[in-house]
The first five atom37 places (N, CA, C, CB, O) and aatype in JSON, in Angstrom:
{
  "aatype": [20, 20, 20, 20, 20, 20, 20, 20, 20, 20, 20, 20, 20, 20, 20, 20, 20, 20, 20, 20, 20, 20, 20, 20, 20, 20, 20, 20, 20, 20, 20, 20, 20, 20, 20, 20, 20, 20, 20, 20, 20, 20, 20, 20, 20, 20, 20, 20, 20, 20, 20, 20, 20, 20, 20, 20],
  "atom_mask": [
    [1, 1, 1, 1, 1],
    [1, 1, 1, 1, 1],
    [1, 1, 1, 1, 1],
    [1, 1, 1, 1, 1],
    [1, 1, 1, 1, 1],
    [1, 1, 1, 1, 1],
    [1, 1, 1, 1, 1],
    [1, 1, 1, 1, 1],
    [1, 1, 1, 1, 1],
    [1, 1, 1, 1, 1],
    [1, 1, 1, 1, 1],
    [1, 1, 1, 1, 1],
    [1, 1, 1, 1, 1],
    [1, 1, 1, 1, 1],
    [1, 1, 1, 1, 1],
    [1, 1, 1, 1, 1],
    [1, 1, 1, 1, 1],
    [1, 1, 1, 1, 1],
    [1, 1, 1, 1, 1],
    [1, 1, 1, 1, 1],
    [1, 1, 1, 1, 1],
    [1, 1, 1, 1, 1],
    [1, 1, 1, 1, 1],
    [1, 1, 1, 1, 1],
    [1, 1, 1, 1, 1],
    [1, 1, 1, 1, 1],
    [1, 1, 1, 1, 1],
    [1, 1, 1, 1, 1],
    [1, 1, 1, 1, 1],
    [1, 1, 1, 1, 1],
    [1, 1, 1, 1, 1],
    [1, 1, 1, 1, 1],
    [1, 1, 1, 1, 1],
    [1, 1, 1, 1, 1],
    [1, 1, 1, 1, 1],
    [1, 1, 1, 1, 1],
    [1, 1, 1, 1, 1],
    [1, 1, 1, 1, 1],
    [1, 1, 1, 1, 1],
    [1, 1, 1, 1, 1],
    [1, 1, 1, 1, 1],
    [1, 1, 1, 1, 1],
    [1, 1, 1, 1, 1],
    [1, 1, 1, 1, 1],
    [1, 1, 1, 1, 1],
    [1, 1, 1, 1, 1],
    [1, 1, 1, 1, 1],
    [1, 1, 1, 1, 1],
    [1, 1, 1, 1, 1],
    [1, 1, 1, 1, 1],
    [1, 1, 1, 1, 1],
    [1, 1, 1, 1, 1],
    [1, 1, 1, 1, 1],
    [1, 1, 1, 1, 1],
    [1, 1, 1, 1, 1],
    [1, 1, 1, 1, 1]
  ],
  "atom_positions": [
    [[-9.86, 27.62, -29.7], [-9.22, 27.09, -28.5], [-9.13, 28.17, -27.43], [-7.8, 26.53, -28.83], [-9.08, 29.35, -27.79]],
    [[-9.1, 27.79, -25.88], [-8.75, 28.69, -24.89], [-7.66, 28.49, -24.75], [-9.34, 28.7, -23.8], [-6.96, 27.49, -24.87]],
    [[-7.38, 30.03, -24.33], [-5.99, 30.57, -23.86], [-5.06, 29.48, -23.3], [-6.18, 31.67, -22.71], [-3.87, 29.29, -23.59]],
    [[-6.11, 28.57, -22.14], [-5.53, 27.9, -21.29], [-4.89, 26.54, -22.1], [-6.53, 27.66, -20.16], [-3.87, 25.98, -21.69]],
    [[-5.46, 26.21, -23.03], [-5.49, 24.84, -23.92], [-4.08, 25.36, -24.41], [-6.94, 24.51, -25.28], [-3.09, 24.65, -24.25]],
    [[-4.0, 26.44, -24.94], [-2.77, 27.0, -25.68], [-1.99, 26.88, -24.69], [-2.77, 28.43, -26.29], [-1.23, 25.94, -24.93]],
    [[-1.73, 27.38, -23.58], [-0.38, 27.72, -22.61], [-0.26, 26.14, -22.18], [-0.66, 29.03, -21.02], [0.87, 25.75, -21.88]],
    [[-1.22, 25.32, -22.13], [-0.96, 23.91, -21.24], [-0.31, 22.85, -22.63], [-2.85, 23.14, -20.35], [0.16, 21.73, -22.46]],
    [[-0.45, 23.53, -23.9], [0.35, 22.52, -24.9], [1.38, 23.03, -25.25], [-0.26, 22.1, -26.11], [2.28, 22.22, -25.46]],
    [[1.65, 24.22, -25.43], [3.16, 24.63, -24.91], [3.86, 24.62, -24.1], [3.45, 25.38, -24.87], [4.97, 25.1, -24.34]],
    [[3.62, 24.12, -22.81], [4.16, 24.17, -21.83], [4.5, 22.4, -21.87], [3.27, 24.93, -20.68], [5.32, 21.76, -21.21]],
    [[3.59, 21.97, -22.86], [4.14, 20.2, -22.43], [5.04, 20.02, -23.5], [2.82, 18.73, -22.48], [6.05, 19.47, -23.07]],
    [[5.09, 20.23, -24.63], [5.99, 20.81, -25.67], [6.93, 20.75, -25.14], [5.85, 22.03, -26.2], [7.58, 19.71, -25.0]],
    [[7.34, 22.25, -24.57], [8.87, 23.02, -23.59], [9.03, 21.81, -22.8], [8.6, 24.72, -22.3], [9.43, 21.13, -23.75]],
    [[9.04, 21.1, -21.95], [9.27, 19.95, -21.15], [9.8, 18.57, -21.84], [8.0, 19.7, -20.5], [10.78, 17.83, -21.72]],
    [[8.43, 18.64, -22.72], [9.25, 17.11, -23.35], [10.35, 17.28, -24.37], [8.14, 16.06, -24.21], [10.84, 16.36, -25.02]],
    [[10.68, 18.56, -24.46], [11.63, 19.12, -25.6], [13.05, 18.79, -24.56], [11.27, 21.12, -26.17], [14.04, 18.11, -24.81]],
    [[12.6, 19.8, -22.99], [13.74, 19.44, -22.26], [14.11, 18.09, -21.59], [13.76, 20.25, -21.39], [15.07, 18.12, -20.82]],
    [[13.63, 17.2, -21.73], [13.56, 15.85, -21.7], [14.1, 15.13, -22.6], [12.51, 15.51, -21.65], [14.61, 14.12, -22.11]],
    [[14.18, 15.18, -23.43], [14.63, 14.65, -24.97], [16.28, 15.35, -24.74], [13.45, 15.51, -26.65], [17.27, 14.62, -24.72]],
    [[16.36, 17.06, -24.56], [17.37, 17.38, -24.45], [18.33, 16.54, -23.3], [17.15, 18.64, -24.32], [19.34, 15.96, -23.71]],
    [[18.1, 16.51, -22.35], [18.7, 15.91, -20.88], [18.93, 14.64, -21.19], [17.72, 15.96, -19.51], [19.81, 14.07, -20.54]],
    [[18.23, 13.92, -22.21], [17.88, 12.12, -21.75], [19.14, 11.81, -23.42], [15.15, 11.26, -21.97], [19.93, 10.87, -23.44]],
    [[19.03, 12.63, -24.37], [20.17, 12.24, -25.13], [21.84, 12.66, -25.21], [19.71, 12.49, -26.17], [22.79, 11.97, -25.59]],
    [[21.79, 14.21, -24.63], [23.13, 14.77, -24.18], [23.83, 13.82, -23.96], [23.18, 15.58, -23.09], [23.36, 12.68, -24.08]],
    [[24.84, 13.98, -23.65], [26.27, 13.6, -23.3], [26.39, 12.76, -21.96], [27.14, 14.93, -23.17], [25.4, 13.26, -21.42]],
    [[26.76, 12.06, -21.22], [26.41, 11.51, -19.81], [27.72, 12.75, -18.73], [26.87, 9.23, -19.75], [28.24, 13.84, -18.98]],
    [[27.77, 11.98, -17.76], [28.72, 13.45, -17.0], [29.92, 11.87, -16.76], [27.7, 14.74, -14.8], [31.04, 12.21, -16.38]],
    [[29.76, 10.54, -16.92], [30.47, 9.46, -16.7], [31.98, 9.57, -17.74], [29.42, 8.15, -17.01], [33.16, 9.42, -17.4]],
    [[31.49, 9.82, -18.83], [32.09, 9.65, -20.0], [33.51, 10.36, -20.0], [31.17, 10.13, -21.07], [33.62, 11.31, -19.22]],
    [[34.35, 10.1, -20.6], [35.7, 10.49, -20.67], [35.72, 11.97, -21.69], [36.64, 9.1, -21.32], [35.08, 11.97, -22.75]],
    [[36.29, 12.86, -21.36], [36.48, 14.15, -22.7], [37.44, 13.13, -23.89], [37.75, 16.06, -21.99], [37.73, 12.0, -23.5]],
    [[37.86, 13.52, -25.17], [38.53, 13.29, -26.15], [39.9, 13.02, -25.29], [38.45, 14.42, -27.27], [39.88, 13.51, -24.16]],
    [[40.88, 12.43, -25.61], [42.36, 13.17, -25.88], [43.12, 13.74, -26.74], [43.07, 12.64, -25.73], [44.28, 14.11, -26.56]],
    [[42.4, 13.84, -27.83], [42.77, 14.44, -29.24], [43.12, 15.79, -29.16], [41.65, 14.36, -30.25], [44.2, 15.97, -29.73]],
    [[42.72, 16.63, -28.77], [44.02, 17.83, -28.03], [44.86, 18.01, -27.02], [43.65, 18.82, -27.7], [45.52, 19.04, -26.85]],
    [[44.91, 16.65, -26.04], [46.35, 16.95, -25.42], [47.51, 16.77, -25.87], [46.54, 16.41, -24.48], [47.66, 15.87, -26.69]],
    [[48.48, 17.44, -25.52], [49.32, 17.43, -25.67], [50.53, 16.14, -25.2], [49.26, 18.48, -25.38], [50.26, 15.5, -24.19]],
    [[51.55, 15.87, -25.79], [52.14, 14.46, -25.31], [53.31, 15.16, -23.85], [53.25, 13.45, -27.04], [53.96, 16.2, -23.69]],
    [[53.11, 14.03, -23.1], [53.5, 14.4, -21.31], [54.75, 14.85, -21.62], [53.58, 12.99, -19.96], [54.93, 15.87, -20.95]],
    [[55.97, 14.54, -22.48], [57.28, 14.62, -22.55], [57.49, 15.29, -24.04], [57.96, 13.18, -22.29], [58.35, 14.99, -24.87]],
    [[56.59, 16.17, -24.11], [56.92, 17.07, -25.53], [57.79, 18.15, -24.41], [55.15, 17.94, -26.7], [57.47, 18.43, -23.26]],
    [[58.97, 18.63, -25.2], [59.59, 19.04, -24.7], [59.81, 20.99, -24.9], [60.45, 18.09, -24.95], [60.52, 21.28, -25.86]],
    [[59.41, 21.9, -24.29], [58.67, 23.19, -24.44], [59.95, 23.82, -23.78], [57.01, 23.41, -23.66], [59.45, 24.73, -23.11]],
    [[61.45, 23.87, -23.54], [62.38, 24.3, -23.38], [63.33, 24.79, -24.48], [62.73, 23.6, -22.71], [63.69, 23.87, -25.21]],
    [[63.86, 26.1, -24.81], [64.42, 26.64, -25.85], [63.37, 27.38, -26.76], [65.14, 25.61, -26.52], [62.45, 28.02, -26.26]],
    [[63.53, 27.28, -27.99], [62.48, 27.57, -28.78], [62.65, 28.92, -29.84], [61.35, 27.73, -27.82], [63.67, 29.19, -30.47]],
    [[61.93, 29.34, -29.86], [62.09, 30.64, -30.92], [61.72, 32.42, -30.08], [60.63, 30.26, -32.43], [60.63, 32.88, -29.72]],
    [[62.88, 32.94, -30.01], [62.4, 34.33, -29.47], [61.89, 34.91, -29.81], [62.86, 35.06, -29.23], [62.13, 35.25, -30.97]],
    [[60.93, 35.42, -29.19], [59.78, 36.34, -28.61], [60.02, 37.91, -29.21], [59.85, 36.34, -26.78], [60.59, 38.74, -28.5]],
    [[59.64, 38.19, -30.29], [59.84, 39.83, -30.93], [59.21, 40.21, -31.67], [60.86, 40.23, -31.54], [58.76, 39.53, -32.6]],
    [[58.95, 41.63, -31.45], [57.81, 41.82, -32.82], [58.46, 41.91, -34.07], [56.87, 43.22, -32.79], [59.65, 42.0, -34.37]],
    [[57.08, 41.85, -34.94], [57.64, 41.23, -36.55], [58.11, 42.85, -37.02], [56.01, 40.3, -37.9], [59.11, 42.93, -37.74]],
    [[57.33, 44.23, -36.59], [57.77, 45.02, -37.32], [58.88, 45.74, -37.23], [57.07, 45.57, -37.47], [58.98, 46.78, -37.89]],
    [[60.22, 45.16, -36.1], [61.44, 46.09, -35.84], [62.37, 44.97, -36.82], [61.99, 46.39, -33.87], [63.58, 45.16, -36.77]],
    [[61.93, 43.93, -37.64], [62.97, 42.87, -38.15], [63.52, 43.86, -39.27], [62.28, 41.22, -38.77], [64.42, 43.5, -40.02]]
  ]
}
């Protein structure tokens, strides 16, 4: 084979690879999870003070 035969089927390869990549991904429409937010009225006032463990 020539050089050129080689670089022009790798190069269609790399493309339809990034094509496949782009065309099944994720859409940009779609909602993220909510499965790590946090709930609106968890309440983050008071709590446990702040000290290091090695002066206890």
């Amino acid at each position: 084979m020539r050089p050129l035969h080689i670089v022009l089927i790798v190069a269609i390869v790399v493309l339809a690879g990034g094509g496949v990549w782009f065309g099944l991904g994720p859409s940009s429409s779609q909602k993220p999870s909510r499965f790590f937010e946090t709930k609106p009225d968890y309440d983050t006032s008071g709590g446990q003070p702040m000290r290091p463990r090695w002066k206890e």
